[in-house]
N, C-alpha and C positions, 0 to 999 in steps of 0.2 A: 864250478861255473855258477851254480844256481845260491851256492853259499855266500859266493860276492855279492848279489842281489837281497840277504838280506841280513837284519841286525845279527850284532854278535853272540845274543845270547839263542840264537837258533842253532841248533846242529843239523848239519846237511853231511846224507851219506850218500855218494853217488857211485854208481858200475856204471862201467863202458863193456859194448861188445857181450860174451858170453858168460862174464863174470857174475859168480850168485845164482847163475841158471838153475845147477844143482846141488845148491845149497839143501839141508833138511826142511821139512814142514811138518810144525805139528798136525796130531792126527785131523785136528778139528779143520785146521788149511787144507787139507789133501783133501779131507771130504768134500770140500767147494770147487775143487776141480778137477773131481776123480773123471767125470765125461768129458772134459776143457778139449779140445787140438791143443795138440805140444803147443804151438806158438803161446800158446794163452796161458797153459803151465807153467814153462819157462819165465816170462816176465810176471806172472803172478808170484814166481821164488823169487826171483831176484831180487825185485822191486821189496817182499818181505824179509831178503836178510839182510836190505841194506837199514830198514827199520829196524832190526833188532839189533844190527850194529850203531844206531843210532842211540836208541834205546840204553846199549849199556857205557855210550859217550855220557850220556846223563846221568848214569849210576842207579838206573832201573831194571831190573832183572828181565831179560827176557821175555815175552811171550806172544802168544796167539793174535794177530792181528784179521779180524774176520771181518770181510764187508756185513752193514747194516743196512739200512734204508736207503734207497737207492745207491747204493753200491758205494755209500760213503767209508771209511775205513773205521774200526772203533778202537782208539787210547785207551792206554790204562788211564785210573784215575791221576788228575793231577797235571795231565799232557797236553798238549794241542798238538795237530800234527795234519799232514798232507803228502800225499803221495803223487808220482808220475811216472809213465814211464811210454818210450816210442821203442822204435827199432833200431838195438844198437844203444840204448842208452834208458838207463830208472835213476832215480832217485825219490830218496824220502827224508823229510824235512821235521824234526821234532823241538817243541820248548815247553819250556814248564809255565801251566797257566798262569801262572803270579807273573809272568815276564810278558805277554801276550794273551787277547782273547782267544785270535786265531789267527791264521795261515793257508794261504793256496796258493799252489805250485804249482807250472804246467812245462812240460818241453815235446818240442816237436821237430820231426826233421826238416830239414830249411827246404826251401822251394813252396811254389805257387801253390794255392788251396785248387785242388778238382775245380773242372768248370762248375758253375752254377749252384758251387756250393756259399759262395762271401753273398750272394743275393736273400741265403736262407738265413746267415748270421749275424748281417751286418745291418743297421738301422742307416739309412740312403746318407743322412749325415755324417757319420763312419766311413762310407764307400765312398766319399766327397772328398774327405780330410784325408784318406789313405794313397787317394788316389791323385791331390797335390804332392804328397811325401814323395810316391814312386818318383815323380818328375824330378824332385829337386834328388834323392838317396835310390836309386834303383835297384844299389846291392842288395836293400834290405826289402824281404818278400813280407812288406807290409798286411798282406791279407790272409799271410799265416799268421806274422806276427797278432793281428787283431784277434784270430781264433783262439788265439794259446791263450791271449789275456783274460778274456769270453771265460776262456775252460778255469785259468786263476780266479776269476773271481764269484764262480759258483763254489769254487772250494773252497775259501775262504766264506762265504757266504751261509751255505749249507749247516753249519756245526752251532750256528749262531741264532737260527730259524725254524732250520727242520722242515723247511719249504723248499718247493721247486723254486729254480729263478731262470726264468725266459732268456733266449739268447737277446730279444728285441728289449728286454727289460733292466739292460745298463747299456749307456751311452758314454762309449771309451774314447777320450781322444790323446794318442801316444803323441811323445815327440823326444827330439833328440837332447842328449845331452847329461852327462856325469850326475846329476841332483840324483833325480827317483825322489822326488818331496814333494808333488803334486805339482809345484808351480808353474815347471813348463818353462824354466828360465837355467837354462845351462849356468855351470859356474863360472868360477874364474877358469880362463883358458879357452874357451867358447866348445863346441862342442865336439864330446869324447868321440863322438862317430869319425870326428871329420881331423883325427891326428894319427898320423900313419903310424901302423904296429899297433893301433889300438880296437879291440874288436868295437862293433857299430852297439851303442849302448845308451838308455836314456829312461825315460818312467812313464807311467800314464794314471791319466786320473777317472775312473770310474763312477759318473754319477749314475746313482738308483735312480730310477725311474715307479718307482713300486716304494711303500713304508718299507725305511731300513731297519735294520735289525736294532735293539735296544744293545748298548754297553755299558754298563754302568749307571748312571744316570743322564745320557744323552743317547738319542736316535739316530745311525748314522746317517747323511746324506749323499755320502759318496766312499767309496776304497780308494787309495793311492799303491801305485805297483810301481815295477821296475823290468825295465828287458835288456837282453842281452843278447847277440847274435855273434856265435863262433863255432867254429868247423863247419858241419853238416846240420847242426842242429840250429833253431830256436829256445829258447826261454822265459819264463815269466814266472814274479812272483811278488806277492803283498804279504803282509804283516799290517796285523789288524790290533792296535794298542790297547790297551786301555784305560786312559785318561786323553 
């Protein structure tokens, strides 16, 4: 799912359901959740042996993957990478820096955000734009969808910085259609959402709001993503180039 959403040279490992739950953890991982609730251990393994199954899709040997500052995950040298995972569903996403700077990935289970939680996340022109969507695509639960993207693009963001970045402090606006290339202009065929048998699918463009992070010799101004919405779940996810 989340592998469609981006380039080829990413490797994307996903588990559905209870799979990976009880996979091993090195000693250093057990230590981080030796006090956890099961829930929190379970997807804490999982979600790490889909990375090291990732990991040796790339030809990198195994190991330890420990949260760092603010609970971001830490690469071997050489990696970029980004983690998620809900209920019922992880995935971990790996590429080799020389292919990308970075990566964030987010999924979530489908259905409406808690009451009065889209008012804490969303900048009023967000909750404007999501909330013509609903009218015209109601399938799609537009105000998860903005939160997952939100969650894509601190992780993406993060590894680049080393900074917090405010939910108010990018202004996402999604729309439908096959591209995922910022522009908001479906391709030929007109839009992937609206062809039966095809899950509801399109991109979004994240401007910073805040100095973007340097890449190489330019500043970014904005992230471009991609979503997708099939079965129960939501998704999202950017690749952050380097040129």
């Amino acid at each position: 799912m989340i592998g469609e959403l981006l380039p080829g040279t990413v490797v994307v490992v996903e588990a559905y359901g209870d799979e990976g739950t009880d996979a091993p953890l090195y000693p250093e991982e057990a230590a981080v959740v030796a006090r956890a609730v099961d829930k929190r251990r379970r997807e804490f393994t999982a979600v790490r042996s889909c990375a090291r199954r990732a990991m040796e899709k790339l030809g990198v040997p195994p190991r330890p993957v420990l949260p760092g500052e603010r609970g971001a995950p830490g690469w071997p040298d050489g990696l970029a990478g980004s983690m998620t995972h809900c209920a019922g569903y992880c995935a971990a996403a790996l590429v080799r820096t020389g292919d990308l700077a970075s990566l964030g990935i987010d999924a979530e289970v489908r259905g409406p955000l808690p009451e009065g939680v889209l008012s804490s996340v969303a900048l009023p022109e967000e909750a404007e734009r999501i909330g013509r969507l609903a009218l015209e695509r109601p399938e799609v639960p537009w105000d998860r969808l903005l939160f997952s993207a939100k969650e894509a693009v601190y992780k993406a963001w993060f590894p680049l910085t080393g900074k917090w970045l405010d939910f108010m402090e990018a202004d996402i606006e999604l729309f439908t259609g096959p591209g995922g290339d910022g522009t908001g202009v479906p391709g030929p065929g007109g839009s992937a959402a609206g062809r039966a048998g095809t899950p509801p699918r399109g991109g979004f463009r994240a401007t910073l709001l805040v100095p973007g992070p340097r890449v190489g010799d330019r500043r970014l101004g904005h992230f471009d993503g991609r979503w997708t919405v099939e079965g129960g779940l939501v998704a999202t996810a950017i690749a952050v180039p380097h040129g």
